[in-house]
C-alpha positions in Angstrom: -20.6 -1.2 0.7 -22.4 -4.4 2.6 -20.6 -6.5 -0.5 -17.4 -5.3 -0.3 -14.3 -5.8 2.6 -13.3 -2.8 3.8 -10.0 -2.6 1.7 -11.7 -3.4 -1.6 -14.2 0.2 -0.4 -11.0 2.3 -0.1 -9.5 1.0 -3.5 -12.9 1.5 -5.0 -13.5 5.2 -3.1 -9.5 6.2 -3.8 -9.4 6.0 -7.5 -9.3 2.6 -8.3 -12.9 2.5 -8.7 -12.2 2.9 -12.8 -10.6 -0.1 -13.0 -12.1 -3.5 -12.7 -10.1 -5.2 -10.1 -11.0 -8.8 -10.8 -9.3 -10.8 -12.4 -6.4 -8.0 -13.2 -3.2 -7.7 -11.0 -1.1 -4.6 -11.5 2.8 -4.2 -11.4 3.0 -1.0 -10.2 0.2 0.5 -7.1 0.7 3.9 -5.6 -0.7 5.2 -2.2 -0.4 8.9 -1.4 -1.9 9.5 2.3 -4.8 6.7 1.4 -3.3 4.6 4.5 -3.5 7.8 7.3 -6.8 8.6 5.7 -8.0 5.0 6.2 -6.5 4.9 9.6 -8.7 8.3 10.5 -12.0 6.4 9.3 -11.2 3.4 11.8 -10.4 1.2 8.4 -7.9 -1.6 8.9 -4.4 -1.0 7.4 -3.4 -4.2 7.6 -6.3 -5.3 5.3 -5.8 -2.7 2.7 -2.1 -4.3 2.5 -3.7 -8.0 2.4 -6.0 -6.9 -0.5 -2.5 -4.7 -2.3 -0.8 -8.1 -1.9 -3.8 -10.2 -3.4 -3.9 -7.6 -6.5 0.0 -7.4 -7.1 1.6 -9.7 -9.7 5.1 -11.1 -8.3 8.0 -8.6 -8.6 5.6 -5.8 -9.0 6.1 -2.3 -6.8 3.8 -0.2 -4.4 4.9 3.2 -3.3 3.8 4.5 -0.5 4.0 8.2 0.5 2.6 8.7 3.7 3.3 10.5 7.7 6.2 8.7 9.1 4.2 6.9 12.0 2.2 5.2 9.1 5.3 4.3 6.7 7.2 2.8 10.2 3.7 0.7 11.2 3.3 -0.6 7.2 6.8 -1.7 7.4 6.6 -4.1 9.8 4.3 -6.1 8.1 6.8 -6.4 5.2 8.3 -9.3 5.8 5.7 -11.6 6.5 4.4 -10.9 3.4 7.7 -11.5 1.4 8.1 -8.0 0.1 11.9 -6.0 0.1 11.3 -2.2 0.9 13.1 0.3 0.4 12.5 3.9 1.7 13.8 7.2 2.2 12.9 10.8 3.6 11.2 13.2 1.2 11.8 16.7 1.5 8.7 18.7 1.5 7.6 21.0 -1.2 5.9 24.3 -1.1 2.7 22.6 -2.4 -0.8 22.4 0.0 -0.9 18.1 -1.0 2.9 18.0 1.2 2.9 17.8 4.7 6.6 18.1 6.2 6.0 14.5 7.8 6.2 12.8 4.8 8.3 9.0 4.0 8.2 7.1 0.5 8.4 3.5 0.9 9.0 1.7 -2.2 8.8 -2.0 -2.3 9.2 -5.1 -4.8 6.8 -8.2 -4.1 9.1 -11.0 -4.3 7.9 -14.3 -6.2 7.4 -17.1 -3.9 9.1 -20.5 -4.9 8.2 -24.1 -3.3 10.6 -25.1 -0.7 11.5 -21.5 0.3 11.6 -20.5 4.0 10.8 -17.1 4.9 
């Protein structure tokens, strides 16, 4: 770990450790619960976003299923980093992964052009 930031060790310990992350980007990342479970460990959540960004190609996606509080916090960092969200209530299941506090937020990374403001 003394190599790595902090959001490069949860992609590596969430599953993304198969993949080797440089120099690839990705159009499509998803994050069940891997920001509350970050947020319990005292990890910054505003890092893992920073390294999602870096890894993201322009217009690509990241859903993010995760406890309400979490889904509200991510959002506000949206904006600043260009993306549009969109997100909705999920029902939960009858499965033991669900928890009945659940939000997916989808959003699209927009593609930065010279000259625009944000």
């Amino acid at each position: 770990k003394p190599f790595m930031t902090e959001a490069l060790w949860v992609l590596y310990i969430t599953g993304v450790k198969h993949f080797r992350l440089y120099p690839r980007t990705y159009d499509l990342l998803h994050a069940w619960h891997i920001f509350s479970d970050i947020n319990e460990r005292g990890c910054s959540i505003e890092d893992l976003l920073l390294e999602m960004d870096r890894i993201l190609r322009p217009t690509g996606f990241i859903i993010i299923r995760d406890k309400a509080a979490i889904v509200n916090y991510i959002m506000k960092y949206l904006a600043p980093l260009r993306w549009d969200s969109w997100s909705s209530n999920v029902e939960p299941e009858s499965d033991p992964l669900s928890s009945g506090d659940e939000i997916v937020l989808m959003a699209r990374k927009r593609l930065w052009l010279p000259g625009e403001t944000h």
